[in-house]
MARBADREN-214529 format. One record per residue: residue in one letter; x, y, z of N, C-alpha, C, O, CB in turn. Coordinates in steps of 0.001 Angstrom, whole numbers, plus 524288, in hexadecimal, padded with zeros to 5 digits. Glycine has a CB too. Example, Ala and Ser with C-alpha at 12.3 -4.5 7.8 and 13.67 -1.06 7.14 Angstrom:
A833867E9C681E788300C7EE6C81E78833907F31C81E788379C7F3098211182C2C7EE8782356/S832327F73681BA8835667FBDC81BE4832648001E81EBE834618047281F67837047FDAA8165D/
***
This chain:
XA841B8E66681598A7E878E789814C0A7B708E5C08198BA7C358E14B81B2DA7C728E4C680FAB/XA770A8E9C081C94A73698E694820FAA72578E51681D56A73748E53D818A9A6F3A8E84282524/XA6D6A8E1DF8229BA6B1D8DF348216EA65958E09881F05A62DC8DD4D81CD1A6B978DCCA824BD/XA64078E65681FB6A5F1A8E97381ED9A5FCA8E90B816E6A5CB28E88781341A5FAC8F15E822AC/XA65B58E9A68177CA67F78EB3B811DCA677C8E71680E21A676E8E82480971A6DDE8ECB4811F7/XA67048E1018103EA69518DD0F80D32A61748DB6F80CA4A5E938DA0F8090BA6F4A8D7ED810F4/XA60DE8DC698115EA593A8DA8F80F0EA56798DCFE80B24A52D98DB7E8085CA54748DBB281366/XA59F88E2EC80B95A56ED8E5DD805B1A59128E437801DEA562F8E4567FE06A57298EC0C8049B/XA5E0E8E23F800EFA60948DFFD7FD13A5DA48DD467FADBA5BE48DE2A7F677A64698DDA67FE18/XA5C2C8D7B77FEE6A5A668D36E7FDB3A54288D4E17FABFA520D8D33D7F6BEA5A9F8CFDF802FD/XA52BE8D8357FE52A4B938D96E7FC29A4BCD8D9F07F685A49B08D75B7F30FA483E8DFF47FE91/XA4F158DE2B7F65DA4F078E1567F0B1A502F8DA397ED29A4D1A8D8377EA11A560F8E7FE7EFDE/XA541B8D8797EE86A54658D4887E98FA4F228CEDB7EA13A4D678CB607E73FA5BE98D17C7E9CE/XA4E638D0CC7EF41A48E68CD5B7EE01A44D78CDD07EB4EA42A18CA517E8DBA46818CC9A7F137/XA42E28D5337EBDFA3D7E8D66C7E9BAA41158D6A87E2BEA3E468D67B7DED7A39B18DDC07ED21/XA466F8D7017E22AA47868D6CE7DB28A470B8D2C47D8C0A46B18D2307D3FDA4C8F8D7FB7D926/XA46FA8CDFF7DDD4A474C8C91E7DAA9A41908C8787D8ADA400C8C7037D45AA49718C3E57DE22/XA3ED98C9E47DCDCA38848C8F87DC60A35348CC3A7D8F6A30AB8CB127D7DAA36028C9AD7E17A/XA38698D1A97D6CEA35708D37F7D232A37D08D0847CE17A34888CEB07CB16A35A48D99B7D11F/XA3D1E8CF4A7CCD9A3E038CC8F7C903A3BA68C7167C79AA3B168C5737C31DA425A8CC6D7C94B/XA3A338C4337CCA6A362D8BFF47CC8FA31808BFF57C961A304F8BC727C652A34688BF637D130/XA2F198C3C57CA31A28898C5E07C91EA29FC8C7257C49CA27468C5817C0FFA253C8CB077CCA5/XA2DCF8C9D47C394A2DFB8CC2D7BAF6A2F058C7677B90FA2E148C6497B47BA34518D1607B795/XA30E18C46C7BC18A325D8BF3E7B717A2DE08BCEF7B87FA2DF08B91F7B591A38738BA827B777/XA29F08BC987BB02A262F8B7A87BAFAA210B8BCA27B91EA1C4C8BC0A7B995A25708B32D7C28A/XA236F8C09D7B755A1E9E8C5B77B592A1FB18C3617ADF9A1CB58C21D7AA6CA21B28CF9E7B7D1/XA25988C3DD7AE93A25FB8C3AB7A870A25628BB047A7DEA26058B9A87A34CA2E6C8C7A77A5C8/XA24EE8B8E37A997A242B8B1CF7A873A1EB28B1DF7A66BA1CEA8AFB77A281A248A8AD0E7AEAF/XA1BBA8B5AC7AAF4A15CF8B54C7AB20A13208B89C7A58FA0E768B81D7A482A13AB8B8467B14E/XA16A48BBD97A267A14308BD9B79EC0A12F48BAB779A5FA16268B854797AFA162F8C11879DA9/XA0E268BAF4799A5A099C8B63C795A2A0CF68B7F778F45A0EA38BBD778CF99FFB38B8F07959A/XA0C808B28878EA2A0EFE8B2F0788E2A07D98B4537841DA03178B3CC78495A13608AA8678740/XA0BBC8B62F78023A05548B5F977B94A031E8B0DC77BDBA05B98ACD177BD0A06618B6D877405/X9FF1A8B11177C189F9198ACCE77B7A9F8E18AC7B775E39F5878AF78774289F2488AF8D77DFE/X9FBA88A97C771D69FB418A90576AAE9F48C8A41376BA99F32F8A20B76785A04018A43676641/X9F1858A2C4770029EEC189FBC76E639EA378A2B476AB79E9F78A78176AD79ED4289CD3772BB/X9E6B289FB87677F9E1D98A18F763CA9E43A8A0BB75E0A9E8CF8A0F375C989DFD88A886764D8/X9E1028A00575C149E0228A153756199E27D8A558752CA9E08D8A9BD7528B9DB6B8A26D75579/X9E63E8A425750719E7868A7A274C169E8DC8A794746F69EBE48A46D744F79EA3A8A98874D16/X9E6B08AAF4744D99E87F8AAEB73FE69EAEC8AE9673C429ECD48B28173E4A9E57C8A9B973E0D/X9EB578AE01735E59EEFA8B1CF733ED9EED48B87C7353C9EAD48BA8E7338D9EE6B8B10672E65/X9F1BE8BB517375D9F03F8C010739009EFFA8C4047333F9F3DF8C440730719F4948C1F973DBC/X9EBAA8C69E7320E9E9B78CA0772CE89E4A78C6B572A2D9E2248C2EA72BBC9EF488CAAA727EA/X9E4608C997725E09DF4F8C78D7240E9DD848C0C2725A29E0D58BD64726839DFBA8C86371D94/X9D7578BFB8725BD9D6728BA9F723E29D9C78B699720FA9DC538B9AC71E4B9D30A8BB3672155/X9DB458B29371FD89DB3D8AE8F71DCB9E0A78AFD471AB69E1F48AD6F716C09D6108AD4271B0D/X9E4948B52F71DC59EB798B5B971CBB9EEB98B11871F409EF838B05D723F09EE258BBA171FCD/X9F0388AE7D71B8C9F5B98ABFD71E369F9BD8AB5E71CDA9FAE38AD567189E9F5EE8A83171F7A/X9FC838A94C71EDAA035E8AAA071E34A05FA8ADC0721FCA03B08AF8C725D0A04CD8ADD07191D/XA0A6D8AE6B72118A0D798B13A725A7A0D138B68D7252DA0D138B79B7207CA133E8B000725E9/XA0CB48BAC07280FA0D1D8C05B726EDA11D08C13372483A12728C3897205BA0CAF8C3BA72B79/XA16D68BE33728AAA1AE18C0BA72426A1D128B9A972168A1DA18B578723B1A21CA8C5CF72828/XA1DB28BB0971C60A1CFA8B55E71AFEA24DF8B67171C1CA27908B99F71E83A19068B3147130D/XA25E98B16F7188FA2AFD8AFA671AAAA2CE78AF8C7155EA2A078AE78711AAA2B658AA1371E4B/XA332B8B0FA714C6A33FB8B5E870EE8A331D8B06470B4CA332D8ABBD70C84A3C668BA7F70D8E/XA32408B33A7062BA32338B06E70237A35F88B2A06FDD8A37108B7286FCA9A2D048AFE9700C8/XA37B78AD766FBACA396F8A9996FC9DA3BEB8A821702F5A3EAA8AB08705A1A3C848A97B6F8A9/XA3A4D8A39270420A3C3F8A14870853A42AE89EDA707B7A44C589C5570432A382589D167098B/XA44D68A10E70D50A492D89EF170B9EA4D5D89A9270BA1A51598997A70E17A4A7C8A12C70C28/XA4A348987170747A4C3989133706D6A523E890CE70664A54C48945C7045DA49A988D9070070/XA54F588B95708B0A57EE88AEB703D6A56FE887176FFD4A52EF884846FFAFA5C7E88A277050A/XA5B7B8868C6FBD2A5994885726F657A573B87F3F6F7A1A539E87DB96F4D8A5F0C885E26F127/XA596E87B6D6FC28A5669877BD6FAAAA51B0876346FBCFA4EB0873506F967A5838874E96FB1B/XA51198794E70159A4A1387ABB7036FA464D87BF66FE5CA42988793A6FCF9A49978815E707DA/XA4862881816FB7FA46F1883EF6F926A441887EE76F29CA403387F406EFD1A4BCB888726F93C/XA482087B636F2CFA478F876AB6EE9BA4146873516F01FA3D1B872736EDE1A4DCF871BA6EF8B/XA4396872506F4ECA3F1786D856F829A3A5F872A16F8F1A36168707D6F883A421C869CA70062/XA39DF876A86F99BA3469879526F9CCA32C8878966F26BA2EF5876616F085A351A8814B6FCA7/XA361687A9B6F05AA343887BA16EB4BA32C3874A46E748A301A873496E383A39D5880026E86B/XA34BC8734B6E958A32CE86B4C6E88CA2EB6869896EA35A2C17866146E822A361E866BE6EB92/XA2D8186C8D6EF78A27FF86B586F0F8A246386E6A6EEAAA20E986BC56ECA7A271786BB26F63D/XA23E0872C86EE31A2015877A66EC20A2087873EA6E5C7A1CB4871016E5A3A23718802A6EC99/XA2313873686E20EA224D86F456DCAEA1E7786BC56DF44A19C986C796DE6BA285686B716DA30/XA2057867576E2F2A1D63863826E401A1866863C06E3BFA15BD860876E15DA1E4C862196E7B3/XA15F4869176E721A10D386AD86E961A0D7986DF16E31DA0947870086E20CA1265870156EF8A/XA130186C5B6E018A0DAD872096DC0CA09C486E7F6D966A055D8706C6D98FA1127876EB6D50C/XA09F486A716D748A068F867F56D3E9A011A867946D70D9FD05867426D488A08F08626B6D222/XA010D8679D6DC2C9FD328654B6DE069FBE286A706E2ED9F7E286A6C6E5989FED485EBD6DFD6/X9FEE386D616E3369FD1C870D06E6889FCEB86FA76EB929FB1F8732F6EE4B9F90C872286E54A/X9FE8E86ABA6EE5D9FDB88698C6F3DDA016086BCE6F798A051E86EB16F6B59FDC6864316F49C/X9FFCD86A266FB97A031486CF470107A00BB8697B706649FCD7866CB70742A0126874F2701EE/XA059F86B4370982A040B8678670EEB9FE268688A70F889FAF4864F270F89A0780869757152F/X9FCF186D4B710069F61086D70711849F48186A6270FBD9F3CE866A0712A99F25A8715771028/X9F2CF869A1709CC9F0BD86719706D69EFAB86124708179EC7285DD1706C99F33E8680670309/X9F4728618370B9A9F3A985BD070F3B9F29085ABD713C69F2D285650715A39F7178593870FA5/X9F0E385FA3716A39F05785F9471B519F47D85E7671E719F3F685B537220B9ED0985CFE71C29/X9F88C8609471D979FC8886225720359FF04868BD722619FFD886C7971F779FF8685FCB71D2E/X9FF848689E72648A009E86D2A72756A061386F7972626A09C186C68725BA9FF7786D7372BE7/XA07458777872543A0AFA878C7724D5A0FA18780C72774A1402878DC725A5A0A1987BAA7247C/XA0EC7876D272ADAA14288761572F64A180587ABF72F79A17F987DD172BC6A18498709772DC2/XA1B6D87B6F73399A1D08880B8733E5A2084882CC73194A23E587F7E730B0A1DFB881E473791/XA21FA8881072F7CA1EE788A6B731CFA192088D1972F99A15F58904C7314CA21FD88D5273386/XA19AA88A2272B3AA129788A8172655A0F7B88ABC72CA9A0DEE88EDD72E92A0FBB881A472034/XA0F298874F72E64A0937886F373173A08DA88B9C7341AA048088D78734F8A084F8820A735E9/XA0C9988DAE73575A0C848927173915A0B628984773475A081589B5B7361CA1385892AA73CE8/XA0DDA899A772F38A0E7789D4072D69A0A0D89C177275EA086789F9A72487A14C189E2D72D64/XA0974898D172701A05AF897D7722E09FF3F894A1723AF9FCB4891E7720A7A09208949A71F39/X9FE81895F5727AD9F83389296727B19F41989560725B89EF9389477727119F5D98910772D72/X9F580899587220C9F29589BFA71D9B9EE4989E2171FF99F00989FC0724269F0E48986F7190D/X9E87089F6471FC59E5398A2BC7240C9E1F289F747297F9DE0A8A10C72BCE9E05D8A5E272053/X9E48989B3E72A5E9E3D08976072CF99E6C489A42733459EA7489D587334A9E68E891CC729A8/X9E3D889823738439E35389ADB73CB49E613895A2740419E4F2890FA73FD69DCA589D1F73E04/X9EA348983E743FD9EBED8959A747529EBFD896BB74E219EDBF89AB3750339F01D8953574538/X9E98589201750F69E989891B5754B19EEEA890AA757AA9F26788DE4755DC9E62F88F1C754F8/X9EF2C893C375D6A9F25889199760E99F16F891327668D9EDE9893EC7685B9F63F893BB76055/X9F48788DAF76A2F9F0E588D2976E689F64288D2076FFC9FA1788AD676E339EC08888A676F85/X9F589890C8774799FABD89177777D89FAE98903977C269F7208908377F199FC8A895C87786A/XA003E88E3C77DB09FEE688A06783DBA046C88DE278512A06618911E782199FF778803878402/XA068488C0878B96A0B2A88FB478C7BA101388D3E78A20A13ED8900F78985A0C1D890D5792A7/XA103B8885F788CCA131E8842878795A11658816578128A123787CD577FE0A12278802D78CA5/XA0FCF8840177F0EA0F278819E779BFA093A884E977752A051088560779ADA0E8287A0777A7B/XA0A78886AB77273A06D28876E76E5FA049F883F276A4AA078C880E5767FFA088488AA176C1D/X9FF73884337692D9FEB487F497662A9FC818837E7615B9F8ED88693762439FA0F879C376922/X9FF498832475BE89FE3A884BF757B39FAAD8834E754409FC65880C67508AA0146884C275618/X9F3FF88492754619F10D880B6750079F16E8858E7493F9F06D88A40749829E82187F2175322/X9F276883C3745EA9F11C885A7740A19ED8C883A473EAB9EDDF87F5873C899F4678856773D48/X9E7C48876073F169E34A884E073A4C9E4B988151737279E41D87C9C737ED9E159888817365E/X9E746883D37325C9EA2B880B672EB89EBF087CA872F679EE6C87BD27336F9ED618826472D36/X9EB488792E72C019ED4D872B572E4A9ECCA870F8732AA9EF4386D07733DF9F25B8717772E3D/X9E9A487347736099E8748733073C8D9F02B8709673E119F11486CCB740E09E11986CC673EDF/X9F3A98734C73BD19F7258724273E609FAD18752B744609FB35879F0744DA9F92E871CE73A82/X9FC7F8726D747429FBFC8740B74D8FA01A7872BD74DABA040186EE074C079F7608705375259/XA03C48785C750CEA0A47877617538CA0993878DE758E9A065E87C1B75A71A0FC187B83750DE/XA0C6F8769375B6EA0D168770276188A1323878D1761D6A173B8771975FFEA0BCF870CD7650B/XA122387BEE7642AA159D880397645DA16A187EF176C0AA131C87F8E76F43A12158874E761A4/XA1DD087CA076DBCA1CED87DCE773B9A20758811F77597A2359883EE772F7A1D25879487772C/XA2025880AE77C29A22098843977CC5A267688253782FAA241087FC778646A1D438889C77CA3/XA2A7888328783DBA2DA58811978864A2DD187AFF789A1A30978786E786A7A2B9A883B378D22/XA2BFF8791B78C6EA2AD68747378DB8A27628700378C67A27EF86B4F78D42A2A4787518790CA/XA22D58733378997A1EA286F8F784C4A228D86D167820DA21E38685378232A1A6F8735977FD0/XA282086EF577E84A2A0786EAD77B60A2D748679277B1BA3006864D877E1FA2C93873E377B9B/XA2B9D8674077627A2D2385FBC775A4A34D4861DF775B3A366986658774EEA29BF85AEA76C36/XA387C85CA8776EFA3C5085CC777594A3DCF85C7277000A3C97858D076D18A3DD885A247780A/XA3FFD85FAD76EFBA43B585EE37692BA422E8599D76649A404D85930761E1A4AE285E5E76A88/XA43A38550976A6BA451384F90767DFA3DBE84CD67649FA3D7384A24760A7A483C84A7276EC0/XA398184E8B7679DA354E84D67767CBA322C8527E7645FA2D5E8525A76473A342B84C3C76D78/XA33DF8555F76272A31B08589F76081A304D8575E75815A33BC85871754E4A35A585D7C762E0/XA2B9785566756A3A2A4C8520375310A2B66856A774F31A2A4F85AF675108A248984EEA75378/XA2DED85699748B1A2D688591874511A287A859FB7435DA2524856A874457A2FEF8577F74228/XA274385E14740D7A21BC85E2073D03A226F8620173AA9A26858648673A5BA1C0385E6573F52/XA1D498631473835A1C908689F73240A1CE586E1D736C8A1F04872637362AA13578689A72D49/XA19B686BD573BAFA19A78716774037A1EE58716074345A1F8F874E57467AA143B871017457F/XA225086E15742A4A26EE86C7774607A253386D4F74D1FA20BF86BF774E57A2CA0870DC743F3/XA27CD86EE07503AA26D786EC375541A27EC8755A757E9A2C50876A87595FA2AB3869F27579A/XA247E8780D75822A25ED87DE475A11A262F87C22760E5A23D287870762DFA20258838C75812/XA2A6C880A97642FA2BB18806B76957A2BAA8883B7698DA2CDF88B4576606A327287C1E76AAE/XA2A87888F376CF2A2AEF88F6276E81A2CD5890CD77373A2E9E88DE5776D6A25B98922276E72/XA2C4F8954677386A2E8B8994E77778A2BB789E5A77607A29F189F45771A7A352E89A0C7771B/XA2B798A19977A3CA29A78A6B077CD6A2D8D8AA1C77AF5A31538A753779E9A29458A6BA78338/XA2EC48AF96779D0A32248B2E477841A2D468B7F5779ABA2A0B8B9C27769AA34D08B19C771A7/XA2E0C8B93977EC5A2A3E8BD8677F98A23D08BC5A77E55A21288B911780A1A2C398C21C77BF3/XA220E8BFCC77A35A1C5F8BD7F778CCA1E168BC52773CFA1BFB8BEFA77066A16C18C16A7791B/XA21DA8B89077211A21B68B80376E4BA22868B0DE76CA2A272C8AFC176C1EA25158BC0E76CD5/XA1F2D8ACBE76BE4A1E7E8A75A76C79A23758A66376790A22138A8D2763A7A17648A4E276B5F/XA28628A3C6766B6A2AEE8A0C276555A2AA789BEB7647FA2BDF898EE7680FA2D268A14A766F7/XA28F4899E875F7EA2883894D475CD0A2D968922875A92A2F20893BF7564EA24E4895917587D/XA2F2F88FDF75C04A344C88B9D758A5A333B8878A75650A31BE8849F759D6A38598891575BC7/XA32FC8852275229A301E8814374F40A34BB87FAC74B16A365A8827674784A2A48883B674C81/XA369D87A0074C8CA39D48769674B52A37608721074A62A329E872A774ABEA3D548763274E8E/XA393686BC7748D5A382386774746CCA339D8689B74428A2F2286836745DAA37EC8636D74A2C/XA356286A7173EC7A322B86ADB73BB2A347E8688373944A3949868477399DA305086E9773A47/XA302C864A27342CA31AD8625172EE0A335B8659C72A01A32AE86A5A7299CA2D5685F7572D2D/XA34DC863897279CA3745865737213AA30CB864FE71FD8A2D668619B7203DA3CFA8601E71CA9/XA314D86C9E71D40A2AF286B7471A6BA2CAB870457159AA2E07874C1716B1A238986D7B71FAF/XA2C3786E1A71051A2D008730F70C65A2724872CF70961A2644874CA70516A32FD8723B7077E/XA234B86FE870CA1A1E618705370A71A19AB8756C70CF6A14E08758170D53A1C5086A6C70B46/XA1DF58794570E55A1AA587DD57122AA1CDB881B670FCDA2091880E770CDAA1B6487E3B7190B/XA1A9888786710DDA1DA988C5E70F0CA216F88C2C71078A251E88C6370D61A1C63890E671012/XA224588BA37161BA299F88DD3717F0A2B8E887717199BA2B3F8855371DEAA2A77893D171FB4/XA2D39885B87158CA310787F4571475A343F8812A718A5A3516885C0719D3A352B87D7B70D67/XA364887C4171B2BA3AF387B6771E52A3BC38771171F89A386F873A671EEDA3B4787DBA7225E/XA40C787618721B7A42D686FD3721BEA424386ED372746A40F7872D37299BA497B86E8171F9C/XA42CE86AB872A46A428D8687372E84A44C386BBB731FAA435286BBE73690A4475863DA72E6D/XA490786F5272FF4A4CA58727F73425A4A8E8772C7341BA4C9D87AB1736A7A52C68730F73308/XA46EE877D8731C0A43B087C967351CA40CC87F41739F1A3D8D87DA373D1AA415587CF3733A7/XA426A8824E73977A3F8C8843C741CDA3E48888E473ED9A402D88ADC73AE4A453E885A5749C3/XA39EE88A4F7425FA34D688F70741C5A34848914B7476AA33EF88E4F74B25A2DA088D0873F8B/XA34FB896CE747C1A34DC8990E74BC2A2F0C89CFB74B7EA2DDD89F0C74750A3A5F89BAF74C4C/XA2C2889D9D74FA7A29148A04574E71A288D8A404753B3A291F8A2BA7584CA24DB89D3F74C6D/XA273E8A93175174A26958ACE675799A21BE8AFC37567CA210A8B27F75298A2C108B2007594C/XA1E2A8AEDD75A84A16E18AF7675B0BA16EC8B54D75F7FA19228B614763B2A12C88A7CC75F48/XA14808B78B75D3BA14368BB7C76156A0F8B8BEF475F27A0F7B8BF7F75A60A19FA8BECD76241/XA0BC68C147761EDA076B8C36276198A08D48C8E57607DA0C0D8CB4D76320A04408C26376607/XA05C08CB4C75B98A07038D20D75C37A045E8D63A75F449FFBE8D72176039A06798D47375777/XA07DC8D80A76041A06C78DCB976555A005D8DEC5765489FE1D8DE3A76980A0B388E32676418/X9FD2F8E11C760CF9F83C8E12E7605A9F51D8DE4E75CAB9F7068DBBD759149F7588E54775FEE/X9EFE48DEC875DA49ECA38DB6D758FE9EBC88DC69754AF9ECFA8E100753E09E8698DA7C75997/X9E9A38D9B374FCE9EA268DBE9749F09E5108DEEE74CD99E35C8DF60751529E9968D74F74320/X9E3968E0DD747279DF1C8E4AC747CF9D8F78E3B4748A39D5A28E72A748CA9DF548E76774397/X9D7C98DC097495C9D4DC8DA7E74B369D5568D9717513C9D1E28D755753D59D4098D76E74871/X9D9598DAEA752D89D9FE8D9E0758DD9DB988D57A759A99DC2D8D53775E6D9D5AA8DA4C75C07/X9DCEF8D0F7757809E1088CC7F756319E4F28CE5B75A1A9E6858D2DD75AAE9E37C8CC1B74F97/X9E6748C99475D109EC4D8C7A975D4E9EF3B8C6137570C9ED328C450753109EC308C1DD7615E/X9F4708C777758299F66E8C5E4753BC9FCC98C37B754B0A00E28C58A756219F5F08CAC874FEF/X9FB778BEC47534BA02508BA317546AA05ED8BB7575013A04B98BD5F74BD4A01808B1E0753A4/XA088B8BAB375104A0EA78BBD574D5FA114D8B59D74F6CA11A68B33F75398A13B98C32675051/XA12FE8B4997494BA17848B18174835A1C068B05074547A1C3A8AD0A741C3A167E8AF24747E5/XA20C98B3FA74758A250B8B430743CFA28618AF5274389A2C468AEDA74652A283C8B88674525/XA26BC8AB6773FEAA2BD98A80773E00A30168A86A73C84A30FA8AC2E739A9A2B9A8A5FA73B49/XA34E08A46873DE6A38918A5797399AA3A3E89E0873AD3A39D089B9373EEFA3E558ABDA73ADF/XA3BF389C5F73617A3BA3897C173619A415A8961B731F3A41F18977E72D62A35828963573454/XA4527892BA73542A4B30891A173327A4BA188DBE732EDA4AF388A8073669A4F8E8930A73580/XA4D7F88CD872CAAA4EC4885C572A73A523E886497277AA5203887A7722DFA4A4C8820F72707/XA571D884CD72AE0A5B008865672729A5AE5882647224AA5BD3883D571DCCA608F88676729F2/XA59D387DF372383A5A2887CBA71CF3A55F887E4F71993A569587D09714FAA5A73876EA71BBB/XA532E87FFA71A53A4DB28820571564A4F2188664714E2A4E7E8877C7103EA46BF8824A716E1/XA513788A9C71793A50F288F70717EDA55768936A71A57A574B8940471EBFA4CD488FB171A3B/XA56998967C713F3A5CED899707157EA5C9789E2F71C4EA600489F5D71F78A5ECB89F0F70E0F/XA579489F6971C00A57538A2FE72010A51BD8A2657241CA4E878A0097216CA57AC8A89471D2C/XA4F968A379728F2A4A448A0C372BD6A466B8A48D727F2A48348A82972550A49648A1EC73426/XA425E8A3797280BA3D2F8A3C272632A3AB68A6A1729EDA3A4C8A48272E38A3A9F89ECC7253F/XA38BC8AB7872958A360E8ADDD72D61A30BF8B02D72AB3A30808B1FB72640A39C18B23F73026/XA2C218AFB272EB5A27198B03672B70A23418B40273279A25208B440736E5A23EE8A74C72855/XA1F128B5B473102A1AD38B69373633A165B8B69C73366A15278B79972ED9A1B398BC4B73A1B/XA13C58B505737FFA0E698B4C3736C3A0C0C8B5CE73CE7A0D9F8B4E37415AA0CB18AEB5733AB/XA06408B8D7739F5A02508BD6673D5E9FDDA8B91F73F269FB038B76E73BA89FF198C385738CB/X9FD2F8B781743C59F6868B531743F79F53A8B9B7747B79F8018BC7F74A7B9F4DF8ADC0746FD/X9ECC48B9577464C9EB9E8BC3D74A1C9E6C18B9A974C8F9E4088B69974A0B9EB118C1A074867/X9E5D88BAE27511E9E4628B751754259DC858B642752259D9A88B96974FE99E6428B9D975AE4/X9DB9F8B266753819D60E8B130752049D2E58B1AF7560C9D1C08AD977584B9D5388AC3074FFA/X9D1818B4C27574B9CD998B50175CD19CA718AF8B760359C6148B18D760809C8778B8BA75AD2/X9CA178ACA7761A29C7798A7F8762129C7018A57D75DFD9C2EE8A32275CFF9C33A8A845763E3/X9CBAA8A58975A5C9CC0C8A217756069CB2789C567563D9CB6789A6175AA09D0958A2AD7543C/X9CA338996A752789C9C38938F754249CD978910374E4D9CEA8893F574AA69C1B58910A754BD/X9CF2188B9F74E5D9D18488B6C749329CCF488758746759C9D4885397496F9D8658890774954/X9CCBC8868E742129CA298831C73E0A9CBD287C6873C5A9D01987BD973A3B9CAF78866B7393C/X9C9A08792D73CF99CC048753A73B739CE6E87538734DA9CBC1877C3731C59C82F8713173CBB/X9D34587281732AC9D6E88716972FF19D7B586E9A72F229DC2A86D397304D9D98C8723273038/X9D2D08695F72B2A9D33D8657272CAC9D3D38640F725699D081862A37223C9CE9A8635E73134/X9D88E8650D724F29DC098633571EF49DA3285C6A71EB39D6DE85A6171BE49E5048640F71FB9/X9DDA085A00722A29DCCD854C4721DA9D798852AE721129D7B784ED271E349DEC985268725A6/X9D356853D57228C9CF76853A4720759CC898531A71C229C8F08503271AD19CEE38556972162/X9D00885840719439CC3D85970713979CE8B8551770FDF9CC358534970C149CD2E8608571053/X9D375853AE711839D8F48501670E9B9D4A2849D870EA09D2E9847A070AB99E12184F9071460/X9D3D1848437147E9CFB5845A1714949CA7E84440710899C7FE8404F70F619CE978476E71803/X9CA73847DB70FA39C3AE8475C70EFE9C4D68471270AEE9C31584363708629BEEF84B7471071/X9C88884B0C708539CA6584AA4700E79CC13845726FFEB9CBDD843C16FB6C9D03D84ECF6FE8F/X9CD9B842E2703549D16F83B597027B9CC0983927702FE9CBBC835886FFD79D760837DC7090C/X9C7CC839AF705729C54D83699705C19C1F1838E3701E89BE1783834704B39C4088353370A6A/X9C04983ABD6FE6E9BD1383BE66FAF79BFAE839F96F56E9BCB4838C66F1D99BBCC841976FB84/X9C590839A86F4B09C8D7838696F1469C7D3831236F0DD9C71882EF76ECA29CEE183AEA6F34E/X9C7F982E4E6F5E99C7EE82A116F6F49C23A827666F40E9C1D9823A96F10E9C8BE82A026FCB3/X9BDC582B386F6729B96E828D66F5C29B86F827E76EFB99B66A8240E6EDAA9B57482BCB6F862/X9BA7F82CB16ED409B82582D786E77D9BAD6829F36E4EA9B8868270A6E1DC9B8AF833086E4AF/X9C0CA829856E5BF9C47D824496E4A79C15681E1B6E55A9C2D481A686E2AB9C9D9824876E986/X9BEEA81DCB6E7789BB1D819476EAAB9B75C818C56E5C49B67E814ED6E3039B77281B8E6F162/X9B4E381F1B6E5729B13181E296E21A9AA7281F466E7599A5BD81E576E7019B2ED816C46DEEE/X9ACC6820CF6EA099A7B681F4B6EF489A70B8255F6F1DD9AA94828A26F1C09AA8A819B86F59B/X9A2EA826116F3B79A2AF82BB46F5D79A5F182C0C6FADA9A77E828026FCF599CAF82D856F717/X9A706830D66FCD49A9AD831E37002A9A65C830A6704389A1DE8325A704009ABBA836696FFD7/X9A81B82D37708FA9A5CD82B0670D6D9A2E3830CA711D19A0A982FC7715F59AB538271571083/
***
């Protein structure tokens, strides 16, 4: 080969390397969905629940199925529930049941912060390197969600969660909830954005097969959220209980 021969060689694999350069830093640079603002149940006013609920009967096994039905006895005489105490649903209730109640999110490139009106309860959702180690990662009712990107489509994983059969969808400690968020292609017929969230959520000991549910929010235009201030009213009822106990007016 000259030498005239070996420089076109070389060109050609230079200018290929350099378009292949530019498509990969064309496709890095493409903006993921913006889920920040206000949303809430997508369809009428004051609808909640999941669009597609999650089958019923749920599918327990028999001794889950014992410990839900022990608690639901427990709760009948008196009708109570975590709310009732100002406690929140924990997941995946907080996410699929906050009834016509509106949820905020604030999106960073490295972590989402989840507020629910309801119970003003909040998950932080991260993402790559935000993310705590395994060993440091604290149990709770919201357990600890970590994500990933899948096109435009946001991936939630949500593990160290507690044993809770005091919510619609009971599960034991060994439960993980997966969730995939993705915006639909056009707006409802108010011109809404509209989020999608298909769950499916696997415990093998509560449950012979995963649990799969979605739910529609649509976006609130310069929405704002409302204070949720349960502990409060719990307050004020103890201290009105106290006073009359006393015998003395309420201070």
């Amino acid at each position: 080969m000259n030498i005239a021969a070996l420089r076109g060689v070389i060109a050609g694999s230079v200018a290929a390397a350099a378009c292949l350069l530019l498509s990969a830093q064309g496709s890095a640079a493409t903006p993921r969905p913006d889920f920040t603002g206000v949303w809430t149940n997508a369809g009428a006013p004051g609808i909640g629940g999941a669009t597609r609920a999650a089958p019923t009967p749920l599918p327990f096994k028999p001794q889950a199925q014992a410990r839900v039905h022990a608690f639901e006895e427990l709760m009948k005489p008196t009708g109570d529930s975590p709310g009732g105490w100002c406690l929140g649903y924990g997941m995946p209730g907080s996410m699929l049941n906050s009834g016509g109640y509106p949820m905020e999110i604030i999106q960073r490139p490295d972590q989402l912060t989840i507020i629910y009106e309801a119970h003003g309860e909040t998950r932080h959702v991260y993402l790559g390197k935000r993310n705590a180690p395994q060993a440091d990662r604290v149990p709770g009712r919201n357990g600890y969600s970590s994500a990933h990107w899948e096109g435009d489509t946001l991936v939630v994983e949500t593990d160290n969660l507690v044993d809770q059969v005091d919510q619609r969808y009971a599960h034991s400690d060994q439960a993980t909830v997966v969730e995939r968020y993705h915006l639909e292609a056009k707006p409802d017929a108010q011109g809404r954005r509209v989020l999608v969230a298909d769950m499916v959520m696997t415990d093998p000991a509560f449950y012979t097969a995963p649990v799969s549910a979605q739910k529609k929010w649509a976006e609130v235009p310069n929405g704002r959220l409302l204070p949720y201030e349960c502990a409060e009213e719990v307050w004020t009822q103890h201290l009105e209980e106290m006073a009359k106990k006393a015998g003395v007016p309420v201070p």
